[in-house]
N, C-alpha and C positions, 0 to 999 in steps of 0.2 A: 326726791319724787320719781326719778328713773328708773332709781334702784327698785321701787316700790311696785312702777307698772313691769319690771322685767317678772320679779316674782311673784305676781297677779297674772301675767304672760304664760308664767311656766306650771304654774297649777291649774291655769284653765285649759292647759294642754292633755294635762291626766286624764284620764278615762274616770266618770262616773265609778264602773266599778270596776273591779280585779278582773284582771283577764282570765280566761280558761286555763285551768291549771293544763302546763304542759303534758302531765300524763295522759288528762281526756282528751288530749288535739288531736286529729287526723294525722295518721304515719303519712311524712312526707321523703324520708329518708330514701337507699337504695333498695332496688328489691334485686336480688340475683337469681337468675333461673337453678331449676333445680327437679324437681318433685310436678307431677302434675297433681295442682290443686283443685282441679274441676271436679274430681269425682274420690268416694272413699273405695271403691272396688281397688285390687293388687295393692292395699296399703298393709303394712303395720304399722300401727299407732302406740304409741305410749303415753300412760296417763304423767301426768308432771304434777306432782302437789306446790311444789314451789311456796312450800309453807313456813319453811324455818327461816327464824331471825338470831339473832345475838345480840349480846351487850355490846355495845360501841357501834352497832350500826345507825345508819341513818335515822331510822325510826326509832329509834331505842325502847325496843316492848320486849327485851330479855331475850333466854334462852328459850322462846316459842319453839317448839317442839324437837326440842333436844333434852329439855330440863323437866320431871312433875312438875316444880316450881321455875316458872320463866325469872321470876323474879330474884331466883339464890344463886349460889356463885354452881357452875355447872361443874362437878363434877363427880369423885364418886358418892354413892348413894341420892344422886340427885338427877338420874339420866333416866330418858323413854326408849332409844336406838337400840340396837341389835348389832349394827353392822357400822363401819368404823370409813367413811369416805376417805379414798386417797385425795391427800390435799397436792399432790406433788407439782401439778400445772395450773394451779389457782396462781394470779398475782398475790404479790406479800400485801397487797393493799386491802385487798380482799379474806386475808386470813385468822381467824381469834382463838387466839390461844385460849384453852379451858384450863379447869383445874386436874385434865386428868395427865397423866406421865405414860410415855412410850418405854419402850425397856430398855432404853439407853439412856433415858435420865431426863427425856427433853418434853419441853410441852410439846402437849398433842391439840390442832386446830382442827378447827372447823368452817364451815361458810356460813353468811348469810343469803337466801333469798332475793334481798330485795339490791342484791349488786351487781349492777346490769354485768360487768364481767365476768360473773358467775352464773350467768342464766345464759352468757354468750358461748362462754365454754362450754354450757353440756349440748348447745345446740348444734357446736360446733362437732360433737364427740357424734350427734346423731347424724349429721351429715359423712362426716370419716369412714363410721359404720354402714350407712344405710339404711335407718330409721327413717319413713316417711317423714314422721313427724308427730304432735303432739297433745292432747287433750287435756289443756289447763284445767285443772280444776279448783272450781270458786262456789265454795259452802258457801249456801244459802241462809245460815243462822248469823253467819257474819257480817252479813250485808250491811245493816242497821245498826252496828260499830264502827264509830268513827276511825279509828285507830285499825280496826280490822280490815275495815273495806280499803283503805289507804293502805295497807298492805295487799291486799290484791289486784288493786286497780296498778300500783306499780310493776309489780311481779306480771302482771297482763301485758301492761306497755313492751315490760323488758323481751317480753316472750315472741309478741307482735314485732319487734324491732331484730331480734336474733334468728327468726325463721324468715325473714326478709331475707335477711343478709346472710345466710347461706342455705336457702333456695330450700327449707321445709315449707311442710303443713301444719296449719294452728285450729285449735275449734274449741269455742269453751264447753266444759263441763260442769252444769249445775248439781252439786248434790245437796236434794234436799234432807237429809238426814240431820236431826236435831233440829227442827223448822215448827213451831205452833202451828196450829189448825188456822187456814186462811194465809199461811206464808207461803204458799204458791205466788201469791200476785208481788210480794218481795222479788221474787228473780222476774217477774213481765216488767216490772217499774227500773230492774236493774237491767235487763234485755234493752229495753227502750233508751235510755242512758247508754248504752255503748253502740247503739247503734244511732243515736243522733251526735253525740260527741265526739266520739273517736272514730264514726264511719266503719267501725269493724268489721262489716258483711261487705264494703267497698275495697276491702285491703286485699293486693292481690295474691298473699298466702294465706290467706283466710280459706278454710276448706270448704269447698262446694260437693253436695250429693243430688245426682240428676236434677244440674242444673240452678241448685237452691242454696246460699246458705244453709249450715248442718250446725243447729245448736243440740246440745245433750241434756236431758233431764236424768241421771239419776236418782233411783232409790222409789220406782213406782211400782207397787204392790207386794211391797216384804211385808211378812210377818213373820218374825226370825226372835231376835233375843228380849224385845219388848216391842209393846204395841206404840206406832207411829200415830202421832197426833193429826197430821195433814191428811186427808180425804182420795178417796178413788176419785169420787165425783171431782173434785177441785184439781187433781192432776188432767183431768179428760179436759176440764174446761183451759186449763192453760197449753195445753199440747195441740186444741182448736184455734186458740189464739195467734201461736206461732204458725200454724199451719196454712191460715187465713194471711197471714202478715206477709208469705211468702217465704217462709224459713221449709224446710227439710226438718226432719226430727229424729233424731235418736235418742233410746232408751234403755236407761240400764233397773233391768230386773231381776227378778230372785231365781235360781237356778226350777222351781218347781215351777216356773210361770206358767206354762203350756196345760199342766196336768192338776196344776193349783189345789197344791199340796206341798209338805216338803216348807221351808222357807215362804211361800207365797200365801197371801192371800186368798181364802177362795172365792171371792165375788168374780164372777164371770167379767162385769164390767171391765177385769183387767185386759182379757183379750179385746175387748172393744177398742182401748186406748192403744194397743200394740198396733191393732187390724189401722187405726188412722196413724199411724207409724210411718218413717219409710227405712227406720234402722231398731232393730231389737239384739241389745248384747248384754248377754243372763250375766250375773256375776257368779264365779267360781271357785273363788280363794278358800281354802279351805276344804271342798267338796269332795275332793279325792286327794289322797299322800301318796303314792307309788305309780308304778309303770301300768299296775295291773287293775287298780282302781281308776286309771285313764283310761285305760281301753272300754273298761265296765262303762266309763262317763263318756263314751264315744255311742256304745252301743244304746245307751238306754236315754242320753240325754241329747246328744250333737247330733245324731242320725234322724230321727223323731222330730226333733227342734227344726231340724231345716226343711223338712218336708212340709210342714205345718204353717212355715214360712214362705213357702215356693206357693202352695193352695192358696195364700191370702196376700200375695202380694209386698212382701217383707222383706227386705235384706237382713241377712244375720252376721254378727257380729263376734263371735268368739272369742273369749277370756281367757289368757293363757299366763303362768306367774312360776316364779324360779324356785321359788319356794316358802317358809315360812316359820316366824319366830317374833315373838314379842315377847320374851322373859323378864326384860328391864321393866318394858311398859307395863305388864301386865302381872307378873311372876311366873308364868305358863313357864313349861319347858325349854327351854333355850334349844334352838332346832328342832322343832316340833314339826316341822316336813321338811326334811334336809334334801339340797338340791342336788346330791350326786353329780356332783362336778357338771352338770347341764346337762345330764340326760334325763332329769325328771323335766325339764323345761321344754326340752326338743321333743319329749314324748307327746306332749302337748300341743306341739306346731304338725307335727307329722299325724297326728289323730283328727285335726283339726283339717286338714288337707286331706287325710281320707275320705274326711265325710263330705268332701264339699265345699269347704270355705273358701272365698274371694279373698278374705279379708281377717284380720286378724287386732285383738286390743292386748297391749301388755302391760301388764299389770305388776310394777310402775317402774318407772325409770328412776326416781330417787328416795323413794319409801324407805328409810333404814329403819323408821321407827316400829314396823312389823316384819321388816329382813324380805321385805319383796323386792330390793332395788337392786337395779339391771346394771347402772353408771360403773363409774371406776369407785371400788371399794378397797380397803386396803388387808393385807394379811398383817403388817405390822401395828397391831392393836393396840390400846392401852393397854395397862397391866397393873397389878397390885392388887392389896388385900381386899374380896369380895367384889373386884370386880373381872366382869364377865362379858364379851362382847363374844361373835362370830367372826370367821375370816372367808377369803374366800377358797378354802382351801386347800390353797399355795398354788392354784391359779392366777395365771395375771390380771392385773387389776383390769383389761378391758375383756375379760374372758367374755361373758355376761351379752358385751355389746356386739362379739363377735358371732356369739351363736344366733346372737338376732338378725343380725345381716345377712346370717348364712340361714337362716329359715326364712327369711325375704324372698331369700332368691329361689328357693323349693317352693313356696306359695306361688312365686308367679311364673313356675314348672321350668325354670332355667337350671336346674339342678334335681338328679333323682329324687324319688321318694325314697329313705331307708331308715330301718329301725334304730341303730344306731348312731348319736351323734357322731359329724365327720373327724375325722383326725384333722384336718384340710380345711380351716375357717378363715373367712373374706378377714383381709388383713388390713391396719387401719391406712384408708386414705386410698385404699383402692377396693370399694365395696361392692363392688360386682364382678368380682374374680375372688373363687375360694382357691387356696393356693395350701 
C-alpha cells in the first residue's frame, strides 16, 4: 500500500504537460561584452545560413545541403558546394567523414550545423577577426516543417548562445523566397513565437537599430528569375505589423529597387514599404564581376541609392560578397566571378565607403554551396575523377576573414581609404590592429 501512494506521489508530481523545449527558453547563460548591440551603424554584418546537416548528426536529415540528394551517401557525383571548409579547429566530435578522398588518401570531413561547437567556432573566428556579427537566416517556406523548423530553431539557440559569449551581434533574417501567396503571416506567427518563448528582442546581443529591435525581411519586390507567389500588398501589411509591434525593419531588395527596373518589380508600392523601412540593403551577388563593373555599380547604383535614402529617411545597407561559383550545384562555370585573392571583395568595401556607407552586409560567412564564404576554407581539396571544387588560392585559410576585419576598420575611418587591398591585414585575435 506504501509502495503504491509513493508512486501515485511521484506521478502527481509531473507536470500536466512537457515543459518548454529547452531550445524555446530564454538565454539565461553568460553574456560577455564585446560589440555595441544597440545600433547597426559602424557594423559589418554577415549573413550565417547555418543550414547544413549530416548523417549522424543529431537530427539525422542527411547531407542537407552538402548533397543534391540529403538522403545518398555524400560524395562524388552527389555534392552542391564549391569550396571545401577547413575542418582543422573543428572538435573530432563534431566532424563526418564523407565519401570524398584528400590527396593523400584520407577521408575528407565536414560539419554539421546544428553542433553547438561548430556554430561556437565560427562565432569565435568572428570575434578574432572583427566581425560585428551576424544575420541568421531562417527561410520562411521551412517554417511549417517539422524537421525543418527544428533545425532552425536549434541552429538560432546555438547562434543566440555563441554571440553571447563572445560579445557579437545576432538579428534574424527572414527570407521569403519560396513562400505561397499569404505566407507572409508564417514569419508574424514565427516572429511572435520567438519573441514570447525565447524572449529574443530581450537578449542582450540581440541587435538593436535606433533604439528598436532590427528583424530582416528578405526578398521584397524581386522580379528576377520567376515570378514570386507572395504579394507587395502582403509584404506592406507585415512590415506595418512589425513596425507597430515596436521592431525596427530591415529589408533586403532587388538591386533595381529605386529605379524599378532591372530585377525589381515595378509597382511603385515598393518604395512605399522601403519609405516605412528604417533599414533598405539591395541584394548584389552577381551584379557586377570585376574591379570596373564595381566602380560602374558605385556610380550608377550606391551613389543614387543613398541619396534617395537620406531624402526619405532610410538607412542603407550595402551588399558586398568575395565572389562567386555554383558549378556542383548548378553546372555553371566553376569560378564564374573569381575573387582575385580579395581584391575583387575590398573593391567592394572601399566603393561602398566612398559613397557613403555606415554600414556594411557580407554576403556570407559560410555559403560554400555558391562559393560566396568568408570562414576558413581549405586549399587542400578533395580530388579524383570528375571531381571539382575551388581553393582559396593558396591563401590562408583565414584570408577572407582577415580582409573583413581590415575593411571594418576602413569603414569606421581608423584606417585610410585605398585602392588596393593592404599587404598588412588585422591578424587573428588582435582585430583592431593591421600589422
Amino acid at each position: 500500500m506504501g509502495f503504491r501512494i509513493q508512486i501515485f506521489l511521484l506521478f502527481a508530481c509531473l507536470p500536466l504537460f512537457s515543459e518548454e523545449p529547452e531550445v524555446l527558453a530564454p538565454y539565461r547563460g553568460p553574456s560577455n561584452k564585446g560589440v555595441n548591440c544597440k545600433t547597426l551603424d559602424g557594423k559589418v554584418m554577415v549573413g550565417y545560413q547555418g543550414w547544413f546537416s549530416t548523417k549522424g548528426d543529431s537530427l539525422g536529415r542527411g547531407w542537407g545541403h552538402w548533397a543534391k540528394n540529403r538522403h545518398q551517401p555524400f560524395g562524388p557525383g552527389n555534392v552542391t558546394v564549391d569550396l571545401w571548409p577547413d575542418m582543422t579547429e573543428y572538435p573530432s566530435s563534431v566532424r563526418y567523414e564523407t565519401g570524398f578522398k584528400l590527396a593523400d588518401g584520407s577521408p575528407a570531413a565536414v560539419f554539421s550545423s546544428i553542433d553547438k561547437a561548430t556554430v561556437m567556432k565560427h562565432f569565435q573566428w568572428m570575434r578574432e577577426y572583427g566581425l560585428d556579427g551576424a544575420f541568421i537566416q531562417r527561410f520562411a517556406n521551412g517554417l511549417k516543417r517539422v524537421d525543418s523548423k527544428s533545425h532552425k530553431d536549434l541552429v538560432l539557440s546555438h547562434v543566440r548562445e555563441a554571440a553571447n559569449r563572445n560579445g557579437r551581434a545576432y538579428a534574424v533574417m527572414y527570407d521569403l523566397s519560396g513562400i505561397p501567396a499569404g505566407g507572409s503571416e508564417w514569419v508574424w506567427q514565427d516572429w511572435q513565437e520567438l519573441r514570447k518563448k525565447m524572449d529574443i528582442t530581450g537578449d542582450p546581443a540581440y541587435l538593436k537599430h535606433k533604439g528598436k529591435p532590427l528583424v530582416s525581411i528578405w526578398g521584397v519586390g524581386f522580379d528576377d528569375y520567376k515570378p514570386r507567389d507572395y504579394t507587395i500588398e502582403e509584404c506592406l501589411q507585415l512590415v506595418e505589423k512589425l513596425k507597430k509591434e515596436g521592431c525596427a525593419v530591415m529589408l533586403g531588395v532587388p538591386t533595381g529597387w529605386r529605379s524599378l527596373d532591372r530585377d525589381s518589380v515595378t509597382d511603385e508600392k515598393l518604395h512605399d514599404i522601403i519609405k516605412l523601412a528604417d533599414v533598405v540593403s539591395p541584394w548584389t551577388i552577381g551584379r557586377y564581376r570585376d574591379e570596373k563593373s564595381v566602380a560602374n555599380h558605385k556610380d550608377k547604383c550606391l551613389v543614387p541609392d543613398m541619396k534617395w535614402c537620406r531624402e526619405n529617411g532610410v538607412d542603407y545597407l550595402p551588399v558586398v560578397f568575395p565572389g562567386f561559383s555554383w558549378f556542383n550545384l548548378h553546372g555553371d562555370e566553376l569560378n564564374a566571378i573569381p575573387r582575385e585573392g580579395g581584391q575583387f571583395l575590398w573593391s567592394q568595401i572601399v566603393a561602398a565607403k566612398e559613397a557613403g556607407a555606415r554600414m556594411i552586409y557580407v554576403a556570407m560567412f559560410d555559403e560554400v554551396d555558391e562559393g560566396t564564404a568568408i570562414f576558413k576554407c581549405t586549399n587542400d581539396v578533395p580530388v579524383g575523377e570528375g571531381v571539382k571544387f575551388l581553393t582559396y588560392e593558396s591563401k590562408d585559410p583565414d584570408h577572407y576573414l582577415r580582409v573583413i576585419g581590415t575593411g571594418r576598420l576602413m569603414l569606421r575611418g581608423k584606417l585610410p581609404v585605398i585602392k588596393e587591398l593592404p599587404k598588412k591585414l588585422v591578424e587573428r585575435g588582435r582585430p583592431n590592429l593591421a600589422r
